[in-house]
C-alpha positions in Angstrom: 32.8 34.2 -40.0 35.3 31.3 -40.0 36.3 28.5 -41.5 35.4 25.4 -39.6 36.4 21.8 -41.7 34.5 22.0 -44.7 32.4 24.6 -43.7 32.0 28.6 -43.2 30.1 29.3 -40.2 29.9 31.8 -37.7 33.2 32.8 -35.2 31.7 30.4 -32.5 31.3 26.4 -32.8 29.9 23.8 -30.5 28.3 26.5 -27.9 25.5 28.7 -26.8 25.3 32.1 -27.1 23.1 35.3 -26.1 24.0 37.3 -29.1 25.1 37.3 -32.7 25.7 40.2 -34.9 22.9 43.0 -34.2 21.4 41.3 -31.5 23.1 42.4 -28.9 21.8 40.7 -26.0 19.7 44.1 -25.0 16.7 45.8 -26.6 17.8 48.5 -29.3 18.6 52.1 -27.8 15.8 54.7 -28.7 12.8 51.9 -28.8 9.2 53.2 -27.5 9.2 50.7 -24.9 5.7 51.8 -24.2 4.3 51.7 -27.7 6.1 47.9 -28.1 5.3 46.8 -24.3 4.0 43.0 -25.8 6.8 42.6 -28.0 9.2 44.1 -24.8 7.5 41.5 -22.7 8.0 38.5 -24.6 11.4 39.0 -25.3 11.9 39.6 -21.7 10.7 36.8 -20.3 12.0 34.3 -23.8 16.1 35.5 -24.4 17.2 34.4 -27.1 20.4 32.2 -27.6 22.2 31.1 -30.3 23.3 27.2 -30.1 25.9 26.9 -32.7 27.3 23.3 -34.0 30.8 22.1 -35.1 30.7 24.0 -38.0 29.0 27.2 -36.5 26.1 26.7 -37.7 22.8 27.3 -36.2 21.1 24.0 -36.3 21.8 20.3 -34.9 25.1 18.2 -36.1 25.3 17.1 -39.3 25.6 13.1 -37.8 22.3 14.2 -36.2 20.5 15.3 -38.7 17.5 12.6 -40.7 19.8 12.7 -43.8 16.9 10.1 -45.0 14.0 13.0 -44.8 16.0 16.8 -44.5 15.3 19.7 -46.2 18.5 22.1 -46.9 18.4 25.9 -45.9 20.8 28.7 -46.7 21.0 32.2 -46.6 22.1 35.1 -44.8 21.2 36.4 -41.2 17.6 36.5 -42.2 18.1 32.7 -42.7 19.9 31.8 -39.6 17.1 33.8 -37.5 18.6 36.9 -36.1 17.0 38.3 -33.3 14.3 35.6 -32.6 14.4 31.6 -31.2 15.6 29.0 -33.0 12.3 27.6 -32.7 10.7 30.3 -34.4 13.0 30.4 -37.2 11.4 29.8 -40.8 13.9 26.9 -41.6 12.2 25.4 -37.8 9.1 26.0 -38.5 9.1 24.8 -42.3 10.5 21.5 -41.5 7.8 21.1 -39.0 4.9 21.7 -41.3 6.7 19.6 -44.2 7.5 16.5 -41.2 11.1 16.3 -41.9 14.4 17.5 -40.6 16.1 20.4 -41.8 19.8 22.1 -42.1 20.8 25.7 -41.8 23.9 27.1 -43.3 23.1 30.2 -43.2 25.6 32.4 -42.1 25.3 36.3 -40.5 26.7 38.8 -42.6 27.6 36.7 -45.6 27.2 37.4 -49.3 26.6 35.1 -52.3 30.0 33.4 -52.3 29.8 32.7 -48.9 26.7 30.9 -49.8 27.9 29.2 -53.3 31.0 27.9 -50.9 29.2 26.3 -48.6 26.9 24.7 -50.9 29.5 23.1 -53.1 30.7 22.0 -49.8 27.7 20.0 -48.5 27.1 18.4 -51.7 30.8 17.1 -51.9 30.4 15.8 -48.4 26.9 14.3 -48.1 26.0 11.7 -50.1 22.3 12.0 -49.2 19.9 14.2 -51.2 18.2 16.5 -49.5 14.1 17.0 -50.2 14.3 20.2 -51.5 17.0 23.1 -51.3 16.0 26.6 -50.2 18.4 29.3 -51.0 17.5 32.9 -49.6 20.2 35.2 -51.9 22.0 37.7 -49.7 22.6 41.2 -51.4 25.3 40.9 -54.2 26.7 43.9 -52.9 28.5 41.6 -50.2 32.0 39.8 -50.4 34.4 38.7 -48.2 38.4 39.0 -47.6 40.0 35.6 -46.0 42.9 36.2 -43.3 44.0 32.7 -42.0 40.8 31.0 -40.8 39.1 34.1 -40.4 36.7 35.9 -43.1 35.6 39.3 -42.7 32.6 40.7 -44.3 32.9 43.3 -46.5 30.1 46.1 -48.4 28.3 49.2 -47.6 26.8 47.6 -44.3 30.1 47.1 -42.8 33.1 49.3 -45.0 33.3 53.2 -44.8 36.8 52.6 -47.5 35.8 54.9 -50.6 38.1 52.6 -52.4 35.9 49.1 -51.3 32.9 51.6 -51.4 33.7 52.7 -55.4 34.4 49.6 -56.5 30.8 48.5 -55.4 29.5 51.1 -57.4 31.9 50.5 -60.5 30.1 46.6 -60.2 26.4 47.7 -59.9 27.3 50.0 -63.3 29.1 47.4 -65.0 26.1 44.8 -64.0 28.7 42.5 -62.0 26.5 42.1 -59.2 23.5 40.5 -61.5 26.1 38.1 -62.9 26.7 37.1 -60.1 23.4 36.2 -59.1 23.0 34.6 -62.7 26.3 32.6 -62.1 25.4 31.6 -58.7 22.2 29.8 -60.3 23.5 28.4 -62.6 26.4 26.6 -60.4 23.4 25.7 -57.9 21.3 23.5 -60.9 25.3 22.1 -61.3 25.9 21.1 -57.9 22.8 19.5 -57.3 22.0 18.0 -60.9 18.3 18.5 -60.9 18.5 16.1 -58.3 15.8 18.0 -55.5 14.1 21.0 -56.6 15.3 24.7 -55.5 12.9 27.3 -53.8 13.7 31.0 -53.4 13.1 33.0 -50.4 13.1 37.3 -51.3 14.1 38.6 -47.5 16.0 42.4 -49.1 13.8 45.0 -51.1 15.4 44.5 -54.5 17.5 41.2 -54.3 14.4 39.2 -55.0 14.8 36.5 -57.6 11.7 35.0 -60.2 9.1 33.0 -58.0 10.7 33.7 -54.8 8.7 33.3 -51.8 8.9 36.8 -50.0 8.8 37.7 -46.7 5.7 39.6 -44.8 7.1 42.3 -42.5 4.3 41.9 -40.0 6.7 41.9 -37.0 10.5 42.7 -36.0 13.5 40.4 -34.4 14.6 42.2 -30.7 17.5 43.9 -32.6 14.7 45.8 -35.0 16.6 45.0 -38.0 15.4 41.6 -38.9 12.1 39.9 -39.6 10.5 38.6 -36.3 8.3 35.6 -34.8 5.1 36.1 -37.0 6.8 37.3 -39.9 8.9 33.7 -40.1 5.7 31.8 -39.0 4.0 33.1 -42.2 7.0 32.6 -44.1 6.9 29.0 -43.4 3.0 29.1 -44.3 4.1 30.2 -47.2 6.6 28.4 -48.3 5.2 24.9 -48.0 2.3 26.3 -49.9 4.0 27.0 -52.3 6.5 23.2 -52.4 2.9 21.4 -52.5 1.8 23.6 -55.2 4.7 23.2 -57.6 5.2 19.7 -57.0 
């Protein structure tokens, strides 16, 4: 991750891509290629690429975006679309069914500040409200360190420190982690004032909040770790469902 103007994105801005984070650009080591020849094929013949804007996000340019009929995403890798095309990302395919633009700010690998940073950020910057905000939490057991511009994740997906790892345990006993969670919400009604409503997306086992919108693992991305092309497709389903139903 990195600090780009207002924003924290991912380490690339204003380029394209064949892989970010787990996808590597290749089809996991170990995978029956027999017993997943269709899904082999397809992502054979459709690479996927990563076009990444100013701030390093995976979406168009903020001075492109239809701030007049947008919908604002945020979230994790799940979020951004590992392992799958843009095009069959959820935050794609929502805004198509809904007939308005859409923003991503999701960012790989990030945790809930991450998230809270960036959303403070677009709502001190942009002066137009956005439809409806929806926020996929990432694990509370994720933080970050800042070195310069750079930001490095930090947890059990990425440390092997007993020290970092201890002190993730010392938060999950003292109940840190779900104040956190709590705090974040409450900051997210503050920045945007009851102004749009707020939709939750569950995407981790256990890190799902009241009335989220969960994800069906029908399918998996090309790195095998993240929820693929039919999965996001019913997402979207889903989600707009459930915005016309509580509206």
């Amino acid at each position: 991750m990195k600090f780009h103007g207002n924003f924290i994105g991912e380490n690339y801005s204003n380029c394209v891509r064949n892989n970010n984070g787990t996808d590597t650009g290749y089809l996991p080591i170990g995978i029956d290629i027999q017993k997943f020849a269709e899904w082999n094929e397809f992502f054979n013949k459709n690479p996927v690429t990563y076009s990444y804007n100013k701030f390093g996000h995976r979406c168009k340019n903020l001075e492109d975006i239809d701030l007049s009929n947008y919908v604002l995403f945020t979230g994790c890798s799940h979020t951004l679309g590992c392992g799958i095309p843009i095009s069959a990302t959820y935050p794609y395919s929502t805004s198509k069914l809904l007939q308005c633009d859409y923003y991503n700010l999701a960012v790989t690998a990030s945790g809930i500040d991450i998230l809270i940073f960036n959303l403070v950020s677009w709502f001190a910057t942009v002066t137009s409200t956005p439809r409806a905000v929806v926020i996929q939490f990432p694990s509370p057991d994720r933080f970050a360190t800042i070195s310069g511009d750079r930001i490095r994740p930090r947890g059990p997906s990425w440390d092997t420190d007993l020290s970092i790892l201890n002190s993730i345990v010392l938060r999950d006993i003292c109940g840190i982690a779900d104040t956190t969670v709590t705090l974040a919400k409450k900051m997210i009604k503050l920045i945007t004032q009851d102004k749009c409503p707020i939709y939750s997306v569950g995407a981790f086992k256990g890190v799902i909040e009241p009335d989220s919108v969960l994800f069906s693992e029908l399918d998996k991305a090309k790195d095998f770790l993240h929820y693929g092309i039919k999965s996001n497709n019913q997402l979207s389903q889903d989600l707009v469902k459930y915005m016309s139903a509580s509206t």
